[in-house]
N, C-alpha and C positions, 0 to 999 in steps of 0.2 A: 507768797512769791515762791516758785518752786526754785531747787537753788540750780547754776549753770554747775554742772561736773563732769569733768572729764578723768577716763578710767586710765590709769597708772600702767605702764608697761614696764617689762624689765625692775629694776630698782636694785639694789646694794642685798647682799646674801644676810648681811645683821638684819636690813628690811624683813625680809622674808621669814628668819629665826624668830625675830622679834613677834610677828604675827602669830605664831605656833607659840610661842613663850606664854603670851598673853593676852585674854581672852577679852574682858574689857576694859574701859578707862580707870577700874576701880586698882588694875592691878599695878600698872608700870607708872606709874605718878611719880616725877622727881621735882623737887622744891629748890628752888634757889633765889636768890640777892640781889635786886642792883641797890647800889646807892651813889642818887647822881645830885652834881650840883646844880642846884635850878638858879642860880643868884642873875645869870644871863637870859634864863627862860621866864622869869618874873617881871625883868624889863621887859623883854618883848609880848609879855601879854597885855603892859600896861598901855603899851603903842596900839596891838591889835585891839584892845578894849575903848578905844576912842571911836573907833568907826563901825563898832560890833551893837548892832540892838540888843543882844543878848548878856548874857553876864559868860564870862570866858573864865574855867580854869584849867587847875593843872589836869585834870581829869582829860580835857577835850585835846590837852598837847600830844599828852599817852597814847590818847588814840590817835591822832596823828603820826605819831612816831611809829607804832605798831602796826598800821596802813599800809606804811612806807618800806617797813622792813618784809610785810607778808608779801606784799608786792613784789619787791625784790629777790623773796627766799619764796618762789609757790608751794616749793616739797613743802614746807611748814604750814602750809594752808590747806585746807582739805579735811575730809571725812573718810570713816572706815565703813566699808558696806562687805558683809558676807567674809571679813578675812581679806579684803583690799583695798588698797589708798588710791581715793577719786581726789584729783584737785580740784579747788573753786575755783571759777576763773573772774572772781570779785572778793573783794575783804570786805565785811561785816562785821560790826563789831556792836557785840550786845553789852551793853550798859545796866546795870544791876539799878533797881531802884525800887529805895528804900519811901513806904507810903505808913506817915504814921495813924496809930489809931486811933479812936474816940479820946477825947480828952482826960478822960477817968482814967486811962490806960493804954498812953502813946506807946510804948516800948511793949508789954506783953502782948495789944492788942494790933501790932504793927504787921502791915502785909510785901513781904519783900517779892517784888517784880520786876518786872525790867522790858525794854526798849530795844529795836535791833536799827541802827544808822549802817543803809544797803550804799557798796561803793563808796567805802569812808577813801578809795583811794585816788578817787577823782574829785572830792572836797577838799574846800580848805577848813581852818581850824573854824572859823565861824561859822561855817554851814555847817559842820559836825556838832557846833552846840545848839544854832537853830532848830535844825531837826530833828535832836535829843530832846529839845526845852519843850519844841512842839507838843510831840510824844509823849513827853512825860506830864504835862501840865495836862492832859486827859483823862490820863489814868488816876492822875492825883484826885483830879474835882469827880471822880467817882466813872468816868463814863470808860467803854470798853475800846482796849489798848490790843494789839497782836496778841498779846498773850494772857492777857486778864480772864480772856473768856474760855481758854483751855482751865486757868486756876477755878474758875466756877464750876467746870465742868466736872476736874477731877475731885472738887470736895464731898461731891454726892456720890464719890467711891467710898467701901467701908474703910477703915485702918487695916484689915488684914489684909486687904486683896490691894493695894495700892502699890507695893513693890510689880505688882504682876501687869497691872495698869497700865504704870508707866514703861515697862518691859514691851508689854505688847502694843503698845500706842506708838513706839518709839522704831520699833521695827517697822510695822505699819506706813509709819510717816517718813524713816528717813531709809530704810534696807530696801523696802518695796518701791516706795516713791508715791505712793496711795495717798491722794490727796484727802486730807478727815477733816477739811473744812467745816462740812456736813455734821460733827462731832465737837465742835468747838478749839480743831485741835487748827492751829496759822499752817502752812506749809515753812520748814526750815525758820521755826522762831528764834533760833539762840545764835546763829551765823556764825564767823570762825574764829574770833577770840572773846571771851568774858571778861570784865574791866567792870572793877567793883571800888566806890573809893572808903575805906574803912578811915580816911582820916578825916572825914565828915563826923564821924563819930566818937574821936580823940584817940583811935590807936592810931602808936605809931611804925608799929611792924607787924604784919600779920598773912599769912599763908591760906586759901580755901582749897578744899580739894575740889579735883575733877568731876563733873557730876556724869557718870557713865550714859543717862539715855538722850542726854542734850547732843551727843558723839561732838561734842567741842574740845580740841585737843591743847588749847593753851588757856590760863588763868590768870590775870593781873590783877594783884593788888595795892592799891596806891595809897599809904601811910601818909600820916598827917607832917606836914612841912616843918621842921625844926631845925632849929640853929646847931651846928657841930664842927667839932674842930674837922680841917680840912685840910692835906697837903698843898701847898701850890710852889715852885720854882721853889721846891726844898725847905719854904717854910709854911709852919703850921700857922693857919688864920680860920677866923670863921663865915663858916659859909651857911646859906639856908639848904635843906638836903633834905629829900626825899627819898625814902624808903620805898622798894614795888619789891610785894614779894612775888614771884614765878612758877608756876605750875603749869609743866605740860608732861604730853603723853609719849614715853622714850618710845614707842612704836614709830612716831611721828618726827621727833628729835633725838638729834643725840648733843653729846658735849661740845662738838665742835660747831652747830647748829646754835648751843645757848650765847658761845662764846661770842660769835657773830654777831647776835640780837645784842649782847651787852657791847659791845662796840658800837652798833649802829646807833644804840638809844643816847649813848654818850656822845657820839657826834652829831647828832640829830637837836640836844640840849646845848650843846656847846657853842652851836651857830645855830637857832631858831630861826634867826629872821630869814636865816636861808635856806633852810628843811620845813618848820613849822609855817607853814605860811597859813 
Protein backbone atom coordinates (compact mmCIF):
# COMPACT_ATOMS: atom_id res chain seq x y z
CA UNK A 1 0.00 0.00 0.00
CA UNK A 2 1.74 3.02 -1.07
CA UNK A 3 1.53 5.57 1.95
CA UNK A 4 -0.84 8.96 1.52
CA UNK A 5 1.83 12.01 2.21
CA UNK A 6 1.62 15.21 2.14
CA UNK A 7 4.82 17.67 2.08
CA UNK A 8 5.50 19.97 5.14
CA UNK A 9 5.64 23.86 4.56
CA UNK A 10 7.06 26.28 6.66
CA UNK A 11 7.63 24.59 10.26
CA UNK A 12 9.24 25.93 13.70
CA UNK A 13 13.38 27.26 13.08
CA UNK A 14 14.24 24.19 15.96
CA UNK A 15 12.43 22.01 12.88
CA UNK A 16 14.68 23.02 10.51
CA UNK A 17 18.06 23.19 12.96
CA UNK A 18 17.01 20.02 14.02
CA UNK A 19 17.07 18.47 10.27
CA UNK A 20 20.78 19.92 9.85
CA UNK A 21 21.68 18.48 13.52
CA UNK A 22 20.79 15.05 12.46
CA UNK A 23 21.07 12.94 9.85
CA UNK A 24 19.16 9.80 10.67
CA UNK A 25 16.92 8.23 13.22
CA UNK A 26 20.12 6.62 14.63
CA UNK A 27 21.06 10.04 15.89
CA UNK A 28 18.39 12.02 17.94
CA UNK A 29 16.48 9.15 19.81
CA UNK A 30 15.16 10.28 23.20
CA UNK A 31 13.77 7.57 25.71
CA UNK A 32 11.22 8.20 28.16
CA UNK A 33 8.25 6.72 30.89
CA UNK A 34 4.71 6.58 31.22
CA UNK A 35 3.39 4.62 33.97
CA UNK A 36 -0.26 4.65 33.87
CA UNK A 37 -2.89 3.03 35.96
CA UNK A 38 -4.80 0.39 33.95
CA UNK A 39 -7.15 -0.90 37.14
CA UNK A 40 -10.14 1.22 34.95
CA UNK A 41 -8.62 -0.07 31.45
CA UNK A 42 -8.85 -3.87 32.66
CA UNK A 43 -12.55 -3.36 33.47
CA UNK A 44 -13.34 -2.08 30.27
CA UNK A 45 -11.52 -4.78 28.36
CA UNK A 46 -13.40 -7.25 30.41
CA UNK A 47 -16.81 -5.48 29.08
CA UNK A 48 -15.39 -5.18 25.43
CA UNK A 49 -14.06 -9.00 25.67
CA UNK A 50 -17.76 -10.30 25.88
CA UNK A 51 -18.77 -9.19 22.43
CA UNK A 52 -15.11 -9.35 20.96
CA UNK A 53 -14.36 -12.94 18.82
CA UNK A 54 -10.85 -12.20 19.38
CA UNK A 55 -8.95 -12.11 22.53
CA UNK A 56 -8.38 -8.18 23.50
CA UNK A 57 -5.36 -6.88 25.36
CA UNK A 58 -3.53 -4.09 26.72
CA UNK A 59 -1.60 -4.20 23.65
CA UNK A 60 -4.74 -3.31 21.26
CA UNK A 61 -5.74 -0.37 23.96
CA UNK A 62 -2.02 1.21 23.23
CA UNK A 63 -2.85 1.17 20.05
CA UNK A 64 -5.95 2.71 20.28
CA UNK A 65 -4.68 5.46 22.37
CA UNK A 66 -1.76 6.22 20.10
CA UNK A 67 -4.27 6.40 17.02
CA UNK A 68 -6.11 8.83 18.76
CA UNK A 69 -3.37 11.03 19.84
CA UNK A 70 -1.43 10.82 16.06
CA UNK A 71 -4.64 11.68 14.97
CA UNK A 72 -4.89 14.62 16.90
CA UNK A 73 -1.17 15.70 16.95
CA UNK A 74 -0.42 15.03 12.74
CA UNK A 75 3.16 16.97 13.20
CA UNK A 76 4.04 13.71 15.22
CA UNK A 77 3.02 11.53 12.33
CA UNK A 78 4.90 11.43 9.25
CA UNK A 79 8.16 10.50 7.60
CA UNK A 80 11.38 12.18 6.61
CA UNK A 81 12.32 12.11 2.87
CA UNK A 82 15.58 14.00 1.57
CA UNK A 83 15.87 16.31 4.83
CA UNK A 84 11.84 16.90 5.15
CA UNK A 85 8.73 16.15 7.10
CA UNK A 86 5.77 14.61 4.87
CA UNK A 87 2.63 14.02 7.11
CA UNK A 88 0.62 10.72 6.78
CA UNK A 89 -2.79 11.49 6.36
CA UNK A 90 -3.56 7.96 8.24
CA UNK A 91 -2.02 6.29 11.51
CA UNK A 92 -0.58 2.88 11.06
CA UNK A 93 0.58 1.15 13.46
CA UNK A 94 3.11 -1.86 13.11
CA UNK A 95 2.76 -4.55 15.72
CA UNK A 96 6.14 -6.33 16.41
CA UNK A 97 5.62 -10.13 16.36
CA UNK A 98 7.36 -12.43 18.06
CA UNK A 99 7.07 -16.32 15.87
CA UNK A 100 8.82 -18.81 17.94
CA UNK A 101 11.17 -21.58 16.64
CA UNK A 102 11.44 -25.28 16.12
CA UNK A 103 10.87 -26.83 19.37
CA UNK A 104 14.61 -27.85 20.01
CA UNK A 105 15.10 -24.07 20.16
CA UNK A 106 12.02 -21.68 20.61
CA UNK A 107 13.96 -18.54 21.86
CA UNK A 108 17.47 -18.83 19.86
CA UNK A 109 15.68 -20.17 16.74
CA UNK A 110 12.83 -17.48 17.15
CA UNK A 111 11.86 -15.12 14.04
CA UNK A 112 10.76 -11.59 15.19
CA UNK A 113 8.31 -9.98 12.61
CA UNK A 114 5.54 -7.87 12.58
CA UNK A 115 2.10 -6.76 11.06
CA UNK A 116 1.04 -3.17 10.05
CA UNK A 117 -3.22 -2.48 11.08
CA UNK A 118 -3.60 0.61 8.13
CA UNK A 119 -6.17 3.33 9.68
CA UNK A 120 -5.94 2.24 13.33
CA UNK A 121 -7.84 5.71 13.49
CA UNK A 122 -11.11 4.83 12.16
CA UNK A 123 -11.27 1.33 14.22
CA UNK A 124 -12.21 0.44 17.25
CA UNK A 125 -10.36 -1.55 19.86
CA UNK A 126 -11.59 -4.84 18.38
CA UNK A 127 -11.17 -4.52 14.80
CA UNK A 128 -7.51 -3.44 15.73
CA UNK A 129 -7.09 -6.92 17.29
CA UNK A 130 -9.09 -8.73 14.56
CA UNK A 131 -6.86 -7.55 12.02
CA UNK A 132 -3.64 -7.93 13.95
CA UNK A 133 -4.95 -11.62 14.97
CA UNK A 134 -5.72 -12.06 11.30
CA UNK A 135 -2.34 -11.04 10.20
CA UNK A 136 -0.58 -12.67 12.54
CA UNK A 137 -2.12 -16.04 12.73
CA UNK A 138 -0.49 -16.34 8.84
CA UNK A 139 2.56 -15.41 9.46
CA UNK A 140 2.57 -17.68 12.55
CA UNK A 141 1.40 -21.06 10.60
CA UNK A 142 4.30 -20.36 8.23
CA UNK A 143 2.54 -18.57 5.21
CA UNK A 144 3.72 -15.05 3.79
CA UNK A 145 2.76 -11.83 5.77
CA UNK A 146 3.60 -7.98 4.22
CA UNK A 147 6.71 -8.44 5.45
CA UNK A 148 7.77 -11.94 5.92
CA UNK A 149 8.69 -12.03 2.25
CA UNK A 150 11.04 -8.90 2.37
CA UNK A 151 12.68 -11.02 5.71
CA UNK A 152 13.25 -14.01 2.90
CA UNK A 153 14.57 -11.89 0.66
CA UNK A 154 17.04 -10.07 2.69
CA UNK A 155 18.54 -13.27 4.24
CA UNK A 156 20.05 -14.27 0.88
CA UNK A 157 22.13 -10.92 1.47
CA UNK A 158 25.83 -11.56 2.78
CA UNK A 159 26.44 -10.21 6.46
CA UNK A 160 28.70 -7.62 5.07
CA UNK A 161 26.64 -6.06 2.57
CA UNK A 162 23.37 -5.97 4.53
CA UNK A 163 23.85 -2.46 6.44
CA UNK A 164 24.02 -1.27 2.68
CA UNK A 165 20.98 -3.37 1.73
CA UNK A 166 18.79 -2.08 3.91
CA UNK A 167 20.30 1.48 3.29
CA UNK A 168 19.56 1.30 -0.30
CA UNK A 169 16.26 -0.60 -0.30
CA UNK A 170 14.93 1.92 2.21
CA UNK A 171 15.70 4.77 0.09
CA UNK A 172 14.39 2.97 -2.84
CA UNK A 173 11.08 2.38 -1.08
CA UNK A 174 10.53 5.08 1.02
CA UNK A 175 12.76 8.67 -0.39
CA UNK A 176 11.96 7.73 -4.07
CA UNK A 177 8.51 6.11 -3.61
CA UNK A 178 9.88 3.15 -6.16
CA UNK A 179 7.62 0.58 -5.68
CA UNK A 180 10.16 -3.11 -5.07
CA UNK A 181 7.23 -5.16 -4.79
CA UNK A 182 8.85 -6.81 -7.70
CA UNK A 183 11.95 -7.45 -4.90
CA UNK A 184 10.07 -8.85 -2.13
CA UNK A 185 10.09 -5.52 -0.58
CA UNK A 186 5.60 -4.36 0.63
CA UNK A 187 5.32 -0.60 -0.17
CA UNK A 188 5.55 1.45 3.57
CA UNK A 189 5.66 -1.89 5.63
CA UNK A 190 6.39 -0.38 9.24
CA UNK A 191 3.61 2.72 9.13
CA UNK A 192 3.85 5.39 11.71
CA UNK A 193 4.37 4.06 15.13
CA UNK A 194 6.07 0.49 16.39
CA UNK A 195 4.35 -1.13 19.45
CA UNK A 196 6.07 -4.02 20.74
CA UNK A 197 4.85 -5.82 23.93
CA UNK A 198 7.95 -7.03 25.88
CA UNK A 199 5.53 -7.95 28.82
CA UNK A 200 4.50 -11.10 26.88
CA UNK A 201 7.86 -12.06 27.69
CA UNK A 202 8.13 -11.04 31.59
CA UNK A 203 10.00 -7.66 31.33
CA UNK A 204 8.74 -5.23 33.01
CA UNK A 205 10.39 -1.96 31.83
CA UNK A 206 12.26 -1.82 28.75
CA UNK A 207 13.25 0.73 25.95
CA UNK A 208 14.06 -0.32 21.84
CA UNK A 209 15.79 1.89 19.84
CA UNK A 210 14.72 3.62 16.50
CA UNK A 211 15.47 1.41 13.64
CA UNK A 212 16.72 4.24 11.20
CA UNK A 213 15.65 2.61 7.49
CA UNK A 214 12.07 1.67 8.80
CA UNK A 215 12.03 6.00 8.93
CA UNK A 216 9.34 5.30 11.86
CA UNK A 217 9.75 8.10 14.11
CA UNK A 218 7.95 6.80 17.38
CA UNK A 219 8.60 3.28 19.55
CA UNK A 220 6.29 1.85 22.21
CA UNK A 221 7.04 -0.44 24.49
CA UNK A 222 4.49 -2.06 26.73
CA UNK A 223 5.78 -3.76 30.11
CA UNK A 224 4.26 -6.59 31.78
CA UNK A 225 1.22 -5.33 34.09
CA UNK A 226 2.14 -5.31 37.87
CA UNK A 227 0.81 -4.36 41.02
CA UNK A 228 2.40 -0.94 42.71
CA UNK A 229 1.92 1.39 45.15
CA UNK A 230 -0.11 4.22 43.70
CA UNK A 231 -0.93 7.88 44.68
CA UNK A 232 -4.73 8.37 44.65
CA UNK A 233 -6.72 11.55 46.65
CA UNK A 234 -3.37 11.63 48.74
CA UNK A 235 -3.38 8.27 49.67
CA UNK A 236 -1.09 5.52 48.70
CA UNK A 237 -3.02 2.26 47.41
CA UNK A 238 -2.32 -0.41 44.92
CA UNK A 239 -2.92 -0.32 41.73
CA UNK A 240 -2.25 -2.66 38.55
CA UNK A 241 0.32 -0.34 36.27
CA UNK A 242 1.75 -0.59 33.22
CA UNK A 243 4.96 0.48 32.24
CA UNK A 244 5.51 1.92 28.10
CA UNK A 245 8.78 2.76 27.55
CA UNK A 246 8.96 5.75 24.70
CA UNK A 247 11.20 6.32 21.74
CA UNK A 248 10.93 8.83 19.40
CA UNK A 249 12.81 11.04 16.87
CA UNK A 250 13.48 14.90 18.47
CA UNK A 251 13.57 15.80 14.64
CA UNK A 252 9.99 14.91 14.88
CA UNK A 253 9.19 15.79 18.76
CA UNK A 254 10.14 17.63 21.10
CA UNK A 255 9.35 17.90 25.09
CA UNK A 256 6.30 19.65 24.94
CA UNK A 257 5.02 17.09 22.14
CA UNK A 258 6.03 14.09 24.79
CA UNK A 259 4.30 15.96 27.47
CA UNK A 260 1.09 16.09 25.52
CA UNK A 261 1.17 12.29 24.50
CA UNK A 262 1.70 11.56 28.29
CA UNK A 263 -1.42 13.45 29.08
CA UNK A 264 -3.49 12.10 26.39
CA UNK A 265 -2.59 8.51 27.14
CA UNK A 266 -3.63 9.13 30.83
CA UNK A 267 -6.86 10.35 29.84
CA UNK A 268 -7.49 8.10 27.36
CA UNK A 269 -6.91 5.07 30.35
CA UNK A 270 -8.80 7.00 32.83
CA UNK A 271 -12.05 6.90 30.93
CA UNK A 272 -11.78 3.92 28.34
CA UNK A 273 -15.11 3.37 27.86
CA UNK A 274 -15.15 6.78 26.36
CA UNK A 275 -11.81 7.13 24.33
CA UNK A 276 -11.07 3.28 23.97
CA UNK A 277 -14.00 2.19 22.27
Amino acid sequence: MKPELVKVSGGSHFRKIAMGSWHTAADPSVYGLLEIDVSKALKHLENLQKSSPVKLTISHLVGKAIAIILQERPEMNGMIRFSRIYQRKHVDLFYQVNIPGDPSDPVGKALLSGEVVRKAETLTVTQIAEDLERKARVIKSGGVGELTQSIRTLSLVPWSLMYWALKISSFLNFDLGIDMRWAGMPRDPFGSVMITNVGGMGAETAWAPLVPYTKVPLLLTIGAIKDRPWVVDGRVEVRPVVRIGVTFDHRFMDGVHAAAMSRRFHQCFEEPEKYLL
